[in-house]
N, C-alpha and C positions, 0 to 999 in steps of 0.2 A: 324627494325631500320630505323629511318625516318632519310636521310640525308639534313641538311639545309644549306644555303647559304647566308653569310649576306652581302646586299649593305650597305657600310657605314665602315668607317674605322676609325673614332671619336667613337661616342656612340655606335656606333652597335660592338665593339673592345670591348669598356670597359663596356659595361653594357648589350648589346645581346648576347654576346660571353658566359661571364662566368656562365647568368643566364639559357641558353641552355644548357649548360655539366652540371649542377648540374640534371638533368634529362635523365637516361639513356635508355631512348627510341627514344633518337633523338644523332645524331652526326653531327656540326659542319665540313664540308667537304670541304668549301667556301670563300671565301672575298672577295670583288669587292669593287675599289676604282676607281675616276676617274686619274690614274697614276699608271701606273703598275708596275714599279719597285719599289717607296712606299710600293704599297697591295703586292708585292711577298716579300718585307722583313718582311712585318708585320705578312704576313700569314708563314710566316719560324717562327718569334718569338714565334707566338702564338700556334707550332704547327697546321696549318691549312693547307690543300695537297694541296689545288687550290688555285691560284690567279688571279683575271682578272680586266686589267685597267679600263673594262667600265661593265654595268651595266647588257647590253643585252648576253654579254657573259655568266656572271652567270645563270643569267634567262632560258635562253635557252639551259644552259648543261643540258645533260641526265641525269645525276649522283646525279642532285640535283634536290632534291623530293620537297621543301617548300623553302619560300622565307622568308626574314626580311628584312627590310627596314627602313632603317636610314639616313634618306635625308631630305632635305629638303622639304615644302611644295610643290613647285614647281614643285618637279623631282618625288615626290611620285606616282600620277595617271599612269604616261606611264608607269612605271616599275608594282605596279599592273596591270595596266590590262593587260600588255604581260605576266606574269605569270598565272595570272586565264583565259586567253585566252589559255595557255598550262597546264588547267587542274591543276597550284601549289596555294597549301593554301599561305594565306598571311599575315606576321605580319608585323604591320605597325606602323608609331609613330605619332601622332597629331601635329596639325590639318591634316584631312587625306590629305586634297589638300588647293592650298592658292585660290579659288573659288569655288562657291555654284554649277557652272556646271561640272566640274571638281568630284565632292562630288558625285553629284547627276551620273556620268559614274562610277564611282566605285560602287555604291550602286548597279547600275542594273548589271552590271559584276558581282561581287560576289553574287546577287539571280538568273542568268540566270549561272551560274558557278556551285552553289552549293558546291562549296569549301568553305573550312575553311576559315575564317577572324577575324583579333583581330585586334584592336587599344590597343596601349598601356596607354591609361588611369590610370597609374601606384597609382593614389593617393586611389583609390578604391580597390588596391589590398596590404595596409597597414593591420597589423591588430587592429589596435586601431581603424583605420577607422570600419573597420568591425564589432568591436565590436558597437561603435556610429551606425551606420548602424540599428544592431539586437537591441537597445535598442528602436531608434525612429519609428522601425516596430511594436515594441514590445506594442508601447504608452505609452512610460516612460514620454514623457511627458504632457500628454494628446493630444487635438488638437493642431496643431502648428498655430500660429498666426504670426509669421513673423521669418526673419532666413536674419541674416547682416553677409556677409565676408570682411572683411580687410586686405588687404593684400600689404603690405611695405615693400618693400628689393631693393638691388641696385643692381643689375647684371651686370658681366662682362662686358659683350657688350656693356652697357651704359657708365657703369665708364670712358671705354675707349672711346668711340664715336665712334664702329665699326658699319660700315653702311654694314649690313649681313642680312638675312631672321628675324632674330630673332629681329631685331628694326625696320622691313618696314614694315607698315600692309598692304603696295599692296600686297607683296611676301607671303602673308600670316600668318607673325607672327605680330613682335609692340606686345605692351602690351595685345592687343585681341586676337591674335591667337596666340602668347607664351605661357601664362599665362592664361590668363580668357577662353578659352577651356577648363583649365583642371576645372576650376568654374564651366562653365555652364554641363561638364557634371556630375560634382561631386554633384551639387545640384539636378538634375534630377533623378540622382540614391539616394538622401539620402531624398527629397522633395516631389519626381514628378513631372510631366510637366510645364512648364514653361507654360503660356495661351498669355504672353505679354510683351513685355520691351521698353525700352528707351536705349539711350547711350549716353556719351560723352566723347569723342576719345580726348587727347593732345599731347604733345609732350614737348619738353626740352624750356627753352627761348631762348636758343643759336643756338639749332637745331628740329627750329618745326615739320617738318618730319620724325624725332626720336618721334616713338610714345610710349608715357612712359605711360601715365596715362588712367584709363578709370573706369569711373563713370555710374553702369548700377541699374537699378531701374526695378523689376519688378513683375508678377503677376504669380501666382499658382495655376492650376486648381482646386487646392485642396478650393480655397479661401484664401492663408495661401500670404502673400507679403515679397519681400527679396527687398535686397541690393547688390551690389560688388563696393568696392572702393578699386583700386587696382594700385600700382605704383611702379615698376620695378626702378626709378629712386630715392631713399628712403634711404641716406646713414645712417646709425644706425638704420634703419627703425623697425617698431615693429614688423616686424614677420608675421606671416600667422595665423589669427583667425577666428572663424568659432561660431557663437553664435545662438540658435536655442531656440526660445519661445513659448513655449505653454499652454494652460490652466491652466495646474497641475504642469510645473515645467520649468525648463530651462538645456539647454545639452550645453557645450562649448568643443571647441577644437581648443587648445591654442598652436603653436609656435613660444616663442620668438625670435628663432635661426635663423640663415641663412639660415641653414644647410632645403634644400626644403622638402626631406622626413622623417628625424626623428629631435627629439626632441617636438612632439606635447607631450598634456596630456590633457587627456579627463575625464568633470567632470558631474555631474549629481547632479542637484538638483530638488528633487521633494516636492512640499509642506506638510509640511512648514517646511521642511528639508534643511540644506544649502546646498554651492556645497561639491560634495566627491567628489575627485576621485578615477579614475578605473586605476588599473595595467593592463597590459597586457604583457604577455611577449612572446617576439620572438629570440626564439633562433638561429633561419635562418639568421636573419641580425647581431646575433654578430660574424657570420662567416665571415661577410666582414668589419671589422671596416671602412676600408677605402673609402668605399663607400653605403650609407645608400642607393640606387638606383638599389642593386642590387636584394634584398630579393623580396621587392613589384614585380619586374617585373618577377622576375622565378616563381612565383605565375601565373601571365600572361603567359605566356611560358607554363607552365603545361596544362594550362584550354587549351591553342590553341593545345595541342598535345593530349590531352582528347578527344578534341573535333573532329581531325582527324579522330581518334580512334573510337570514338562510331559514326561519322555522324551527332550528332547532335549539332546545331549552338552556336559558342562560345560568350560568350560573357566578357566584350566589343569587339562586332565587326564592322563591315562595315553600319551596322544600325545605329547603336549606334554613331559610327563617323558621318556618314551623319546628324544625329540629331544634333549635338554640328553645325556641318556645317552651318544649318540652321540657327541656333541663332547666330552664327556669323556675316553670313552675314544679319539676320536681323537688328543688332545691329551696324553694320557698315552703314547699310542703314538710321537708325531711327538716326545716330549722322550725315549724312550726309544731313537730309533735317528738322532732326529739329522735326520728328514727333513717335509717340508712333506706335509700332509695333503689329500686330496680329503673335503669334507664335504656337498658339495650333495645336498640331500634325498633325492634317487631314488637315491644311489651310498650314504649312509650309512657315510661313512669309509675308503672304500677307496682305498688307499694311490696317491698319483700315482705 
């Protein structure tokens, strides 16, 4: 029995907690908040034994074999690497850190650790994604030639003008590392590498520091060229869409909903066949109506407990996170001087 420990008393509560006990090879032993009388009522509510007001206490109980981390960009590095420094796997939530050096000490801790690591890249562990996935490995629809996401919604934090992680893109998030992380790794894993991009980073008119928007253009080793136009600040916005062109046919994946993990629907047209779509059905997420957030990530949760299990490397993990990292901060570089960025794997951002 693997027992874990989750920092984070927000999402790591409502969407680490319940997606860990649906797998009973691991138990839930832990909760670490910054305020301890908070995390000790929370962890009585949730039945959880332990509670601890700061991060390092968890980390360094005995009791707890593996770690989860629900923190901010910011606070995420120090807490991994005191765990993989004590030998604990780590699941972690995106962007892994809110800088490229930061990214880049996690990566070498988790390959000089040898420990388990996952990023929650939750939109990969969809199944409709997956299915999209098997169809453009499959070459349903021949070579791809180019591949645009749009993506328009209004998120709390903006509606309100909360000035937190998730609208600063020093701290790490803003519309680039919220949101367009989960882009650039989701095109990586459905595309392949990325060889090059551009950026253009905005903000509110009222409050240009509130980074709302971001407009990235770029290149695929494959030769195949995308898009993201993406704006957290988008009231009735259209949704999150996903449109992929190739040779013989074209694949969409369409949601119009708010709602960031369900309601897509993914269609396929192959020449000179229109678009069909494809069902797929998931009976894991109609066990959480209330939260579509939780199926995808107990997906994540299994493969990181697999991955304990047999030794060998989970993925999305600590690679995988350093990579999105890099395009990050490429793309925050390429909108801060204006110029197109070299991104292909073995260069890691260096400037053309």
């Amino acid at each position: 029995m693997i027992r874990v420990g989750i920092v984070g008393c927000n999402y790591g509560r409502f969407v680490h907690l319940p997606a860990f006990r649906l797998d009973p090879r691991c138990t839930v032993i832990a909760l670490a908040g910054s305020n301890l009388a908070r995390a000790a009522e929370l962890a009585r509510d949730s039945n959880i034994p332990l509670a601890f007001g700061n991060w390092a206490e968890l980390v360094e109980h005995p009791d707890v074999d593996a770690v989860t981390i629900a923190a901010p960009p910011s606070l995420q590095p120090a807490i991994a690497l005191r765990a993989l420094e004590l030998g604990k796997p780590v699941f972690a939530e995106k962007p892994i850190a809110a800088s490229l050096l930061e990214g880049e000490a996690m990566g070498r801790a988790a390959a000089i650790s040898g420990r388990t690591t996952t990023v929650d890249f939750n939109f990969s562990a969809i199944l409709l994604w997956r299915k999209a996935k098997e169809l453009l490995d499959q070459g349903a629809i021949g070579r791809l030639g180019h591949v645009n996401v749009n993506w328009n919604v209004e998120n709390y934090g903006t509606r309100m003008r909360i000035k937190n992680w998730k609208t600063n893109g020093e701290s790490g998030g803003g519309a680039l590392g919220n949101f367009v992380s989960h882009s650039f790794h989701y095109m990586e894993w459905l595309c392949g590498p990325i060889s090059g991009l551009s950026a253009h980073l905005s903000g509110l008119p009222d409050e240009p520091a509130m980074e709302t928007n971001a407009i990235i253009s770029m290149n695929f080793q494959s030769g195949a060229v995308g898009s993201i136009a993406m704006s957290c600040a988008s009231y009735a916005g259209s949704g999150h869409q996903l449109e992929f062109y190739g040779e013989d046919g074209t694949l969409t994946l369409i949601n119009p909903t708010p709602n960031y993990m369900r309601g897509f629907r993914l269609s396929l047209a192959r020449r000179p066949a229109a678009l069909t779509p494809f069902e797929v059905d998931d009976p894991l997420d109609r066990k959480f109506p209330a939260d579509g957030r939780i199926a995808p990530v107990s997906r994540l949760a299994a493969g990181f407990l697999d991955a304990i299990q047999s030794g060998q490397p989970a993925v999305p993990g600590f690679a995988e996170g350093l990579r999105v990292q890099v395009l990050l901060d490429a793309a925050r570089r390429a909108n801060n001087c204006g110029r197109w960025f070299d991104t292909r794997p073995e260069i890691k951002g260096k400037q053309a």
